[in-house]
C-alpha positions in Angstrom: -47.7 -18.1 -69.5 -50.1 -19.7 -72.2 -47.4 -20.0 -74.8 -44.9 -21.5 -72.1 -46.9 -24.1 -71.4 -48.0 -24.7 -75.0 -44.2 -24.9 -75.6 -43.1 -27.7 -72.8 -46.4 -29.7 -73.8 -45.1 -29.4 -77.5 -41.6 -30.5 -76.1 -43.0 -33.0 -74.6 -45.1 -34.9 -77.2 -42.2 -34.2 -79.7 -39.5 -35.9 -77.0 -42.9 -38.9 -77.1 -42.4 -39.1 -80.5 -39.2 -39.3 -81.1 -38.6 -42.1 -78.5 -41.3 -44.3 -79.6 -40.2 -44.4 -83.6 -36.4 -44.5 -82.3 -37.2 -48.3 -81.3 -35.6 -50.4 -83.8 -37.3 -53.7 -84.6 -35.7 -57.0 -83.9 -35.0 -57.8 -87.5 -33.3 -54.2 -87.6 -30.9 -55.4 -84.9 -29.7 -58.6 -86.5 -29.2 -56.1 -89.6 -26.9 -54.0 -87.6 -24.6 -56.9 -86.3 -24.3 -58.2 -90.2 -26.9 -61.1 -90.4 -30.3 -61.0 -92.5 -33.6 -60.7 -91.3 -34.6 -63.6 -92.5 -33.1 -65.5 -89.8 -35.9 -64.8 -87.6 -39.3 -65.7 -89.1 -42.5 -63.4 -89.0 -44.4 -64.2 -85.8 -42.0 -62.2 -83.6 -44.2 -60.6 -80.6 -41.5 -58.7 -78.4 -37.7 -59.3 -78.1 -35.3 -58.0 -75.3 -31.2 -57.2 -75.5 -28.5 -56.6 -72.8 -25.3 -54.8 -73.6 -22.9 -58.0 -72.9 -19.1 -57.1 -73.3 -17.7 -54.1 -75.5 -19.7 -54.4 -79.2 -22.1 -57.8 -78.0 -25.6 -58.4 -76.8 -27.5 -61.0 -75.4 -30.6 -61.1 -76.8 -34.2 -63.1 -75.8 -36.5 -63.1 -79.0 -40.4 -64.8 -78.6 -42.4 -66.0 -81.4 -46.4 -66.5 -80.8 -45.9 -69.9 -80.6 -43.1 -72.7 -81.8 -42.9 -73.2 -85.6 -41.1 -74.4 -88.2 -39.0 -73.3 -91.2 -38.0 -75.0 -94.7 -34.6 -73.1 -95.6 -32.1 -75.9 -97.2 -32.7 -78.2 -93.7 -36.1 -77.6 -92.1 -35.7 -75.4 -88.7 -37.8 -75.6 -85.8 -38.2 -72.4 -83.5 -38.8 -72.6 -79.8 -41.3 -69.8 -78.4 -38.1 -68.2 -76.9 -35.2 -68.1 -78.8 -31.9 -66.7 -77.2 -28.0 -66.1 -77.6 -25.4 -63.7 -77.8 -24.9 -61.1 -81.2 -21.9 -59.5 -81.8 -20.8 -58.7 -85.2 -20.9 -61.3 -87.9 -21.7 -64.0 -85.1 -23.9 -65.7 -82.8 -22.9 -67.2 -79.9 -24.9 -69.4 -76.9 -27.8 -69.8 -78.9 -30.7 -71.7 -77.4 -34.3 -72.4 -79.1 -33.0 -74.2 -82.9 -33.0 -77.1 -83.8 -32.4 -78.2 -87.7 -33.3 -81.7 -89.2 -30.8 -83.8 -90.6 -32.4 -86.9 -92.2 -33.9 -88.1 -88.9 -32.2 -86.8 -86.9 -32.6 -83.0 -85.3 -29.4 -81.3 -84.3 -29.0 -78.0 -81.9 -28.0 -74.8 -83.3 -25.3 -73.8 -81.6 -23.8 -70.5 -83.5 -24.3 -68.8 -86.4 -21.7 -67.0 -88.3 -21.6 -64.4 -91.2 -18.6 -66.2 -93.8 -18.5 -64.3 -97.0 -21.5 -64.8 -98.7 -22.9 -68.0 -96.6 -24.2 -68.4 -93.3 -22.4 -70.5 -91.7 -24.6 -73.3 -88.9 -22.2 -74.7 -86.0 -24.5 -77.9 -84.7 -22.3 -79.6 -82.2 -19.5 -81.0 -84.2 -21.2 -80.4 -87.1 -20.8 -77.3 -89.3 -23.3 -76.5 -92.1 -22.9 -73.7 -95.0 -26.1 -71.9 -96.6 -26.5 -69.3 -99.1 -27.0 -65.8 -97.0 -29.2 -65.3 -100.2 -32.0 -68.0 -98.7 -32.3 -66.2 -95.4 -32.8 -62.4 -97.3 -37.0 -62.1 -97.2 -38.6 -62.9 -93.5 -39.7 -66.1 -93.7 -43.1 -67.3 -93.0 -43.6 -69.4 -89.6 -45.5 -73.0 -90.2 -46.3 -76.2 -88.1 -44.4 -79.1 -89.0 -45.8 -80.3 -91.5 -46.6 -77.5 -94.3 -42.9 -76.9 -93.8 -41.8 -79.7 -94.7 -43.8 -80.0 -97.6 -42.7 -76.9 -98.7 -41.0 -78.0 -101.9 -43.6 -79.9 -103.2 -45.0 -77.1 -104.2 -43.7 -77.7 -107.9 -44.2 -81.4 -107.3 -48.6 -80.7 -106.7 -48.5 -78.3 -109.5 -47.2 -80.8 -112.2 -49.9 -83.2 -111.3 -52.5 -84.4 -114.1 -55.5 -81.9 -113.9 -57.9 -84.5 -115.6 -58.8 -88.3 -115.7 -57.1 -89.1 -119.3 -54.1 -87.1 -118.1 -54.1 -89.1 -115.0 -53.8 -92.7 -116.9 -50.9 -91.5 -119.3 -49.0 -90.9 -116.2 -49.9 -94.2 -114.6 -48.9 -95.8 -118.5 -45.7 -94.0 -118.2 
């Protein structure tokens, strides 16, 4: 009687287990549908999905607060981003924006073309290198994303006073 018991509590933790290391993160989703993780930066808290029609998903994914994101345009990230996934393509998405000089445009869909990611913003249609959106990206507010390539810019700069006047001279 012991052992029977012993067995079904075994069973039981082992069937705990196995259902809490099954859950797949989000970024492991978007990898299943064909896009990279780095399309979602790292201050993801929970996400939900809901089979849609046949291979799609709608999807609600929330961040710990809005942020920003310097990939070739800078991106800013609602709280709660959402849309529909299905292989190689997002649909109805709601929660990006991306900057275009002054002006920021919606992000409509995202779709997988070759080796680029291809941005649909209104009548607008922007190409990226998938490479850029490989590592998780780090979320920021506004401004240290948009200063993000300066990086190089700060680093080049004089370190001492007579440095400082030959760049002035120059």
């Amino acid at each position: 009687m012991a052992s029977s018991q012993m067995s079904i509590l075994l069973l039981a933790l082992l069937t705990l287990t196995a259902s809490t290391s099954a859950i797949p993160t989000i970024y492991d989703i978007v990898n299943q549908f064909g896009f990279p993780s780095g399309i979602l930066p790292d201050s993801v808290t929970s996400y939900s999905t809901t089979p849609s029609d046949g291979d799609s998903f709608t999807f609600t994914v929330y961040l710990k607060n809005p942020c920003y994101v310097k990939y070739d345009y800078l991106v800013h990230f609602d709280s709660e981003i959402s849309g529909k996934i299905s292989s190689g393509k997002i649909t109805e998405l709601k929660g990006l924006k991306a900057q275009s000089f002054w002006f920021w445009l919606t992000i409509d869909e995202m779709k997988i073309d070759g080796s680029s990611l291809q941005f649909t913003l209104g009548l607008v249609t922007v190409k990226s290198d998938i490479a850029l959106f490989v590592p998780i990206p780090t979320c920021k507010d506004k401004a240290l994303a948009a200063c993000d390539h300066s990086t190089k810019l700060i680093s080049q700069l004089p370190i001492n006073a007579g440095e400082i006047d030959k760049v002035i001279m120059e």
